[in-house]
C-alpha positions as CSV (number, residue, x, y, z in Angstrom):
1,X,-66.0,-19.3,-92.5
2,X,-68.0,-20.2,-89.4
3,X,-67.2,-17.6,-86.6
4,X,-65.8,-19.4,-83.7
5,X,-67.7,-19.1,-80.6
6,X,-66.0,-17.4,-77.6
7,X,-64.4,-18.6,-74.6
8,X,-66.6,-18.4,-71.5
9,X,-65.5,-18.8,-68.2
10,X,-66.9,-17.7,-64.4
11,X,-66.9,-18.5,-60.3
12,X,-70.1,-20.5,-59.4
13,X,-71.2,-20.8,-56.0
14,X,-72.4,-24.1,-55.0
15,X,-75.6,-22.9,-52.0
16,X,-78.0,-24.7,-50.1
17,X,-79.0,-25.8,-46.8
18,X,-77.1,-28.4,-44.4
19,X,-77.1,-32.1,-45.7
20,X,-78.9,-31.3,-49.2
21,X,-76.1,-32.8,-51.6
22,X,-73.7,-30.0,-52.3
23,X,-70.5,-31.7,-51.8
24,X,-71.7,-34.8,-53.5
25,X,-73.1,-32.3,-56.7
26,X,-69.4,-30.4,-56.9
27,X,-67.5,-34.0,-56.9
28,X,-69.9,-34.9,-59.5
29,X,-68.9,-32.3,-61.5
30,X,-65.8,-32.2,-61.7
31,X,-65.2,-35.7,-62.0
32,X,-63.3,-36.5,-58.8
33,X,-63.6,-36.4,-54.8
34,X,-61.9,-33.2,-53.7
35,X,-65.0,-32.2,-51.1
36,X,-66.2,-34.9,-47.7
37,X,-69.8,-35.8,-47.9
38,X,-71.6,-37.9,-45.3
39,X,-75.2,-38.3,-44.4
40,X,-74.9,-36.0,-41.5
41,X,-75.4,-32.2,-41.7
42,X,-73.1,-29.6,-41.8
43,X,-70.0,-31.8,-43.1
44,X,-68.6,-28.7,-45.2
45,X,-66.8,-26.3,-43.5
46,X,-64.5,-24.8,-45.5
47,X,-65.1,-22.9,-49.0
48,X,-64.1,-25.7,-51.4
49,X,-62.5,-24.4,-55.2
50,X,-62.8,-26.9,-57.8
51,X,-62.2,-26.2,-61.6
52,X,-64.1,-28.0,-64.3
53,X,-62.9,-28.2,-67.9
54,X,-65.1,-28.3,-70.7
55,X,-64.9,-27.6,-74.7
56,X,-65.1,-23.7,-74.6
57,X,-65.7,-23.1,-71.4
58,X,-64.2,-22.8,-67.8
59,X,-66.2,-23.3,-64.5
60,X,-64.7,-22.2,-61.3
61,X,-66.5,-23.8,-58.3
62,X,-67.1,-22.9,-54.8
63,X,-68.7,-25.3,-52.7
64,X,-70.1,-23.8,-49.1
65,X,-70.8,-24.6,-46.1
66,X,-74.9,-25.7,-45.1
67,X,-77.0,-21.9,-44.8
68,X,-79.4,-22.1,-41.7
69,X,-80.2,-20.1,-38.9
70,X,-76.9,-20.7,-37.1
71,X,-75.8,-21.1,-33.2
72,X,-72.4,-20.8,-31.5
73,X,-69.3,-19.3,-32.9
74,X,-68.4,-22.0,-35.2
75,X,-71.4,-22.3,-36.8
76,X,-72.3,-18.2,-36.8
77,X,-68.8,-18.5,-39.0
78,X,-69.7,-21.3,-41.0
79,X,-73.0,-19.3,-42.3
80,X,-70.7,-16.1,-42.7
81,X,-68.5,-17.7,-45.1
82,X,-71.1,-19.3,-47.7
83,X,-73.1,-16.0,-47.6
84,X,-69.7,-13.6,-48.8
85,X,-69.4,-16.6,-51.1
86,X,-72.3,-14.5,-53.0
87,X,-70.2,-11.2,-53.2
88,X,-67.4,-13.3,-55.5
89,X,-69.0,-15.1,-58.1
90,X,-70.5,-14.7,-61.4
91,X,-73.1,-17.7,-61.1
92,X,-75.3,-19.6,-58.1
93,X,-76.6,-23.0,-58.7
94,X,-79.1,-23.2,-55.3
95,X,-79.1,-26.9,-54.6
96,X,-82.6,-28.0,-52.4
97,X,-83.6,-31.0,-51.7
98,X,-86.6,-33.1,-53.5
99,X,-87.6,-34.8,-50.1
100,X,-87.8,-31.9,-47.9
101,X,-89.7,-29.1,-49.9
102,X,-90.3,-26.9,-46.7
103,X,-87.1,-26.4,-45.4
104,X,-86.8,-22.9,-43.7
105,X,-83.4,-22.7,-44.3
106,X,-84.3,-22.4,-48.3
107,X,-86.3,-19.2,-47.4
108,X,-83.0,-17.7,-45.7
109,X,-81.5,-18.4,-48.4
110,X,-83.6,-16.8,-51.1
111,X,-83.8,-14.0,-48.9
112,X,-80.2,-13.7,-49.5
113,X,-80.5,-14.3,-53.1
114,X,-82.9,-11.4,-53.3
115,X,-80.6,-8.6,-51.9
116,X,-77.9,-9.5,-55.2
117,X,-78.6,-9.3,-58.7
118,X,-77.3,-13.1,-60.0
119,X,-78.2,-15.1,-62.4
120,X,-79.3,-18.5,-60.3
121,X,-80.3,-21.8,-61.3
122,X,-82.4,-23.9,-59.2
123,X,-80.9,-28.0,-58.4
124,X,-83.5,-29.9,-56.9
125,X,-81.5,-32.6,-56.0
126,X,-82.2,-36.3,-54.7
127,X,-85.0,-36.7,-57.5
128,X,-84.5,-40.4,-57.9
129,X,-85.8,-40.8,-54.4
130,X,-89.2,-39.1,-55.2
131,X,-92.2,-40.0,-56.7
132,X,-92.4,-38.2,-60.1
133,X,-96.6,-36.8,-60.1
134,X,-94.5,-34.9,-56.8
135,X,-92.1,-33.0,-58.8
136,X,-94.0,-30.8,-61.1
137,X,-95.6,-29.5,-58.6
138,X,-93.0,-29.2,-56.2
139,X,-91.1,-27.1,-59.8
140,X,-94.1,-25.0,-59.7
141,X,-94.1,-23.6,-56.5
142,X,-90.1,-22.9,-56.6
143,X,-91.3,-21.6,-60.5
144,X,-93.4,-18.8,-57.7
145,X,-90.9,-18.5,-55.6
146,X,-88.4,-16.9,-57.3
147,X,-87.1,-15.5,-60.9
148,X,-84.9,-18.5,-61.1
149,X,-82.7,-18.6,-65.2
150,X,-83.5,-22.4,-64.7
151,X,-84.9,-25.1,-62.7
152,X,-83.3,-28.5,-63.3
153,X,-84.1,-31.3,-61.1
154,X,-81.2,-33.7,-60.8
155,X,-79.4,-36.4,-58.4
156,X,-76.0,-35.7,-57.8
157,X,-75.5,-39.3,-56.5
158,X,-76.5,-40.9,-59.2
159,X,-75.4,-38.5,-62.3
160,X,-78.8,-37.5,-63.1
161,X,-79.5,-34.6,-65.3
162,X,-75.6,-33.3,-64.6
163,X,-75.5,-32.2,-68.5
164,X,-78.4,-30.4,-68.3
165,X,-77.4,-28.7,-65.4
166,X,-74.0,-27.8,-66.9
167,X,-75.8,-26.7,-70.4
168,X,-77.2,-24.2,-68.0
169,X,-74.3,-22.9,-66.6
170,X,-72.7,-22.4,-69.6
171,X,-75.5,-20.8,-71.0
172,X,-75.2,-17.6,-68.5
173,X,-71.3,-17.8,-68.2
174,X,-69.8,-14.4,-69.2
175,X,-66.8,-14.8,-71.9
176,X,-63.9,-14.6,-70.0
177,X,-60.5,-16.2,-70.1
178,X,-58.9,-19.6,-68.9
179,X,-58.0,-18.9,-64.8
180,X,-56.8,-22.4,-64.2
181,X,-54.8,-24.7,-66.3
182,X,-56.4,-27.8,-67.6
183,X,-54.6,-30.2,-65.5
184,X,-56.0,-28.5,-62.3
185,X,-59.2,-29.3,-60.9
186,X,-58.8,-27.8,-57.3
187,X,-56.4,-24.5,-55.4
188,X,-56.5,-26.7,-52.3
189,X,-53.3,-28.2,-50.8
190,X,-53.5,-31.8,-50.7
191,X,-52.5,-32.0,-46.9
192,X,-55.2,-30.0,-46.8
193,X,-57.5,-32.4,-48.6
194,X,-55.9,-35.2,-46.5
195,X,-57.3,-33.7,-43.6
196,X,-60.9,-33.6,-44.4
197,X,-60.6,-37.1,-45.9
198,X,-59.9,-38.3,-42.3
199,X,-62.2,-35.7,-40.9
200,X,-65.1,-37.5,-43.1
201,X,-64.3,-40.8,-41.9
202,X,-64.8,-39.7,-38.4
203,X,-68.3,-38.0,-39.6
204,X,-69.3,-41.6,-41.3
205,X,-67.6,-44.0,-38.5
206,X,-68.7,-42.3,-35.1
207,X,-72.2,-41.7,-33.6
208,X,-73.9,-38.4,-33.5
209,X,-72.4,-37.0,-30.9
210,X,-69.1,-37.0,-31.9
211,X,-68.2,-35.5,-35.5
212,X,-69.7,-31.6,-34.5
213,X,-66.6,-31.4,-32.1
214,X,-64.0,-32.7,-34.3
215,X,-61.4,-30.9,-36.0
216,X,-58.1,-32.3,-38.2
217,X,-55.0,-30.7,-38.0
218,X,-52.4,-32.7,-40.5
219,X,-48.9,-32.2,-38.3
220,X,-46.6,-33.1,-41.3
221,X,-46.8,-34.3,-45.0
222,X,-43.5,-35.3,-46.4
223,X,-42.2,-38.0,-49.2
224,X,-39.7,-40.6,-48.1
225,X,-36.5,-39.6,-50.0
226,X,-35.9,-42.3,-52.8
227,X,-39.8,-44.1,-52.2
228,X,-43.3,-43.9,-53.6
229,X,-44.2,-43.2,-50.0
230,X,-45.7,-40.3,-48.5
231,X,-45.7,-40.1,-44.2
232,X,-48.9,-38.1,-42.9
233,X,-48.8,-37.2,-39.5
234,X,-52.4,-36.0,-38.1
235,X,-54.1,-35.1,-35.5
236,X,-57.9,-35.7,-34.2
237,X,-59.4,-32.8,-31.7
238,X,-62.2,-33.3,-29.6
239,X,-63.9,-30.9,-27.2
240,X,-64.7,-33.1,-24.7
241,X,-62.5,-35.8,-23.1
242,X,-65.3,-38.2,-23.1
243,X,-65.1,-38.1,-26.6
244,X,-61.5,-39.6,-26.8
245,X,-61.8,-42.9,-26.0
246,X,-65.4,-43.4,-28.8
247,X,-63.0,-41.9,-31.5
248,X,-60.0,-44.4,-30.3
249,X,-62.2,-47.5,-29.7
250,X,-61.6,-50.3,-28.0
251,X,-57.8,-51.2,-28.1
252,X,-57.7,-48.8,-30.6
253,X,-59.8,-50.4,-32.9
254,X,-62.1,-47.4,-34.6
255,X,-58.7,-45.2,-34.6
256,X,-57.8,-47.7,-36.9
257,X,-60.6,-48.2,-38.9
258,X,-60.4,-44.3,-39.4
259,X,-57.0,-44.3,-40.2
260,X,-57.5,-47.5,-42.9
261,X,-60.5,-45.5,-44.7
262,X,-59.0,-42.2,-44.9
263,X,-55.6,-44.2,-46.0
264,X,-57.3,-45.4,-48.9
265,X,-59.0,-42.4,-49.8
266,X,-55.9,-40.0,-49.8
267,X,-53.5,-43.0,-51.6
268,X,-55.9,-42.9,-54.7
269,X,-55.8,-38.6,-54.2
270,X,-51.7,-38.7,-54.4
271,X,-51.2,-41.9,-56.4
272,X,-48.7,-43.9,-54.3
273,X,-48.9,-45.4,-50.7
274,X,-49.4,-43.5,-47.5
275,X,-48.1,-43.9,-44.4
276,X,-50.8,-42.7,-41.7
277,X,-50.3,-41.8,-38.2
278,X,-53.3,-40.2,-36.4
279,X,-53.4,-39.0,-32.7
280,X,-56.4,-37.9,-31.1
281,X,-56.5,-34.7,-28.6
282,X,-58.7,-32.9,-26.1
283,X,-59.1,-29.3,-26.9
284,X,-61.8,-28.2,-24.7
285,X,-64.5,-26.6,-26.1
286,X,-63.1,-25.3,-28.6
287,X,-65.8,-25.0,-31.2
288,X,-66.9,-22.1,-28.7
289,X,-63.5,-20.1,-29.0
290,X,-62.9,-18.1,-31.7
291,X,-59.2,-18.2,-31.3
292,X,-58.8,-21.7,-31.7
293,X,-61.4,-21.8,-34.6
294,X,-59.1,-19.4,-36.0
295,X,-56.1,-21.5,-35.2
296,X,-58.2,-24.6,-37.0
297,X,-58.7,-22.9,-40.3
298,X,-62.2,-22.3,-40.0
């Protein structure tokens, strides 16, 4: 009788630099939208759990926040947080990106790498929008860089290469038992989710100047007694008051397109209609008080 093969099961850390595909990679994998991407850097800011379920095996992820050389309290946190991330886990999949192989953030990040003895597996991600003669080499010189259990290039966005990847997670998984049940696939609150669903709509609707200074507190989340309805109350904080009126629009018209997108998103999250009231305040300069980044969540 064929011996059957044990249960394996482990925390992997999702690590990379600002804007390089890690949120996109962890909603890839487990099959769902629990973590906000957006093409600007530095959308993550919170330590994201997500559990994937496979035949035999368990994966427990942690996406991070972007690693770089940070500036300002907020930030200085942000960095803090993915780094301890690396004390907690049994795995790292380092996710770089194909288009920008010079990225000095990388090198803070290997230097990290260095100081902890983990297995890690290289995801250079964004290959579909590379020429392919530029990837062997570019494997090479990461192949120098570091004693990496595997390099897989991928794209997150468009599925690429995600079973290899996996193959290789598995591979160095520990045996271990089931943390999570099987219909769980993240820790996090959904008001909590909620929030950074209207937090990314505010990263992909508003210019540049706007989404760094933004935080979402959700005020109240509560079902209508008797109704597939769910009321969300939220509010939008800005550090600067001229920021107010870009995030309200004119006669209110992006606060509503912000409130229509992150609607839609969060209805297919609970699985019945939402109810979405959003205010926006001033909280001056808050992403410069540690108190109120506190306060925040962050």
């Amino acid at each position: 009788m064929k011996k059957k093969a044990p249960f394996k099961s482990g925390f992997v850390a999702i690590i990379g630099a600002p804007n390089v595909g890690k949120s996109t990679l962890l909603n890839r994998l487990l099959g769902q939208k629990i973590a906000i991407t957006s093409e600007k850097p530095q959308t993550t800011r919170h330590r994201i759990l997500g559990v994937a379920h496979l035949p035999g095996a368990q994966m427990v992820f942690l996406d991070t926040p972007g690693i770089h050389r940070a500036k300002g309290p907020l930030n200085v946190r942000m960095v803090e947080v993915a780094l301890k991330v690396l004390g907690d886990v049994d795995v790292v999949v380092f996710v770089t990106d194909a288009m920008f192989a010079d990225n000095p953030s990388d090198q803070m990040i290997l230097e990290a790498l260095k100081k902890r003895n983990l297995p890690v597996i290289l995801a250079i991600n964004k290959v579909d929008l590379v020429n392919k003669p530029k990837l062997l080499p570019l494997m090479e010189q990461w192949h120098d860089a570091y004693p990496f259990q595997a390099i897989v290039p991928i794209s997150a966005l468009q599925g690429i290469q995600m079973n290899e990847l996996v193959a290789e997670m598995v591979a160095v998984l520990p045996e271990g038992p089931r943390y999570y049940p099987e219909e769980m696939v993240t820790e996090l609150p959904e008001r909590f989710i909620a929030a950074e669903m209207i937090r990314e709509k505010v990263f992909r609707l508003t210019g540049q100047e706007i989404p760094y200074g933004v935080a979402v507190m959700v005020e109240s989340f509560k079902e209508r007694p008797g109704k597939n309805l769910i009321d969300i109350q939220a509010t939008i904080h800005v550090e600067r008051e001229s920021q107010k009126p870009i995030i309200i629009g004119k006669q209110g018209a992006m606060l509503k397109r912000i409130g229509e997108q992150a609607r839609m998103d969060i209805e297919r999250m609970v699985g019945c209609k939402v109810f979405l009231k959003l205010w926006v305040r001033v909280e001056k300069k808050w992403t410069r008080d540690v108190r109120t980044i506190r306060r925040f969540g962050y």
